[in-house]
C-alpha positions in Angstrom: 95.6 154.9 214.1 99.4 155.2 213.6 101.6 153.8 216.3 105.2 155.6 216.8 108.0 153.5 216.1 110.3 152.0 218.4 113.5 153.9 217.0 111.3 157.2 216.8 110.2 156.3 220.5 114.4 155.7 221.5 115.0 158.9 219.8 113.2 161.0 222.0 113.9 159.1 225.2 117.0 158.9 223.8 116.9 163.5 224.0 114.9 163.9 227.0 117.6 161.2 229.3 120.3 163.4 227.8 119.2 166.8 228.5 117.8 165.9 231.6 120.3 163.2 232.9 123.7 163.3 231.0 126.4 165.1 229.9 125.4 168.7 231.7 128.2 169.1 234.3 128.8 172.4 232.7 125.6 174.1 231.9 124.4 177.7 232.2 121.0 178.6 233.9 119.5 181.5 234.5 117.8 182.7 237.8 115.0 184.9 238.3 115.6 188.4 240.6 113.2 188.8 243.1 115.0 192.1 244.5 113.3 193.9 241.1 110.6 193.5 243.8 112.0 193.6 247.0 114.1 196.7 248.6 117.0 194.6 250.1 118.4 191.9 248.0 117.8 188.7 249.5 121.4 186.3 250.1 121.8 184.1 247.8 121.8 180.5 249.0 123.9 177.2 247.8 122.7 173.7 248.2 123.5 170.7 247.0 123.3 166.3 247.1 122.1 163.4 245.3 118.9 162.5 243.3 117.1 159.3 242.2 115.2 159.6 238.6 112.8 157.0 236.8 111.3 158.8 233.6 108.5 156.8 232.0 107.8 157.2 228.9 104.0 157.7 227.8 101.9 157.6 224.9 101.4 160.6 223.3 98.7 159.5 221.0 100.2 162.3 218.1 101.6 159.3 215.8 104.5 161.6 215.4 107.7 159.3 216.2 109.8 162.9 216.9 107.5 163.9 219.8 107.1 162.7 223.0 106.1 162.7 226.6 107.3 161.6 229.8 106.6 161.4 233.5 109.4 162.2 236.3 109.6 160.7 239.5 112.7 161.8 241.8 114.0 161.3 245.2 116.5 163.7 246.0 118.8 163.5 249.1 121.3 166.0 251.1 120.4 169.7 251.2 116.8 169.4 249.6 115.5 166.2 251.2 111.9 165.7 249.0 110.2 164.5 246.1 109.6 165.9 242.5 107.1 164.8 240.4 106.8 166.1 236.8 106.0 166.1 232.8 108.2 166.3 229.6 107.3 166.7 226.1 110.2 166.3 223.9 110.7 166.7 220.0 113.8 165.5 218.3 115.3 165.5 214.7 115.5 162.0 214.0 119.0 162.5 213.5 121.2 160.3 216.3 123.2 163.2 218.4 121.7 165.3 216.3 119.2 168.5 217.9 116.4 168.2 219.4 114.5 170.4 222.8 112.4 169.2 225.6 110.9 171.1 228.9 109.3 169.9 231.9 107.2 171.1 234.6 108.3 169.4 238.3 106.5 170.1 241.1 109.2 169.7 244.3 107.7 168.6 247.4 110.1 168.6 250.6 112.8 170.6 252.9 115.1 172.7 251.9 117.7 173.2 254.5 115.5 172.4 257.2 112.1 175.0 255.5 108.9 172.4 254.6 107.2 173.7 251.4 106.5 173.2 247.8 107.8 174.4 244.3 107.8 174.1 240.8 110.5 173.9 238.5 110.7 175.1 235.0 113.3 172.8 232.5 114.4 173.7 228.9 116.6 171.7 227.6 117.3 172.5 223.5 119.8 170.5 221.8 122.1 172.1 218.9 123.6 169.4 217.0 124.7 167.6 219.9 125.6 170.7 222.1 123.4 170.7 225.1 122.3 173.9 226.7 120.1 173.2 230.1 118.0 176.0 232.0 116.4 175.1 234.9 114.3 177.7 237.2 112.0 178.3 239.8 108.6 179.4 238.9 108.0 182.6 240.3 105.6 182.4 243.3 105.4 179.0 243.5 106.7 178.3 246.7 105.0 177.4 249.1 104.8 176.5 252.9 108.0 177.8 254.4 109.7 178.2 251.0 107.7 181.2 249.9 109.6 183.7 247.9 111.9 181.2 246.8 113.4 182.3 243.3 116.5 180.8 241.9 118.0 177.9 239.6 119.2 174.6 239.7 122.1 172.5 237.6 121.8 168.9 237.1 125.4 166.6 237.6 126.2 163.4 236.4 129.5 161.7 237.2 130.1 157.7 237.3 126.1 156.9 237.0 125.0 158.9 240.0 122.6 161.9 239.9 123.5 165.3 241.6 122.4 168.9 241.6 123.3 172.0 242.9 120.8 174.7 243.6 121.7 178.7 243.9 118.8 180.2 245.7 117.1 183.3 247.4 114.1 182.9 250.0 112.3 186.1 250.3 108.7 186.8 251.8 106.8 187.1 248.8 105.2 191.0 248.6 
């Protein structure tokens, strides 16, 4: 049985705590529509605060040192007071700041401005030598509770240490 490095096994913590924690004050997501289904386009919602991450690493038994996988535990605070709990799998080059991808599944459990429900986020994070490009999304019809119909996307902040995020959103009675 082969056993992944410990570089190999920095590298691709190394990707994933980029794309999911660092340098993405700037990126570009993309949102789904839910008025392709509806006849009045829902209003489109801002919220924003603070989140807590610990990403664990786990052992992906592959024996491939450029893949990996992770867990994701978060807290997040202000707007959307909850929990997300999640999964990554990761591949990188090798190559320090070189490119690499990872996506996650999160499954958000709280309130969002004062609505009780569940969701689940989509992340893809791809890496082109050492340009980050995040997308982060709402899984259609995955809200639940309160939140049902919820489509949109979320950015991820990080300035001075501290987590952040801000989250355009629709809420629409599912069909």
């Amino acid at each position: 049985m082969k056993h992944r490095s410990r570089s190999g096994a920095g590298v691709i913590a190394g990707i994933s705590l980029f794309f999911c924690f660092g340098a993405l004050a700037h990126n570009q997501t993309q949102a789904t529509n839910p008025s392709t289904v509806q006849k009045e386009t829902p209003m489109t919602t801002h919220a924003g605060g603070t989140f807590e991450v610990k990403v664990s690493p786990q052992d992906d038994k592959s024996g491939d040192a450029t893949l990996g996988r992770m867990t994701i535990d978060k807290q997040f605070h202000g707007d959307l007071e909850g929990t997300g709990k999640g999964q990554t799998l990761t591949a990188g080059t090798g190559v320090p700041g070189s490119s690499g991808v990872y996506v996650a599944i999160e499954k958000v459990s709280g309130t969002l401005h004062g609505r009780k429900g569940t969701f689940i986020l989509h992340h893809t994070g791809v890496m082109t030598r050492g340009t980050p490009q995040l997308t982060i999304t709402v899984v259609p019809d995955s809200g639940t509770g309160e939140l049902e119909g919820l489509a949109g996307k979320m950015a991820i902040n990080i300035q001075g240490g501290k987590h952040s995020y801000e989250f355009e959103y629709t809420l629409a009675k599912a069909p």
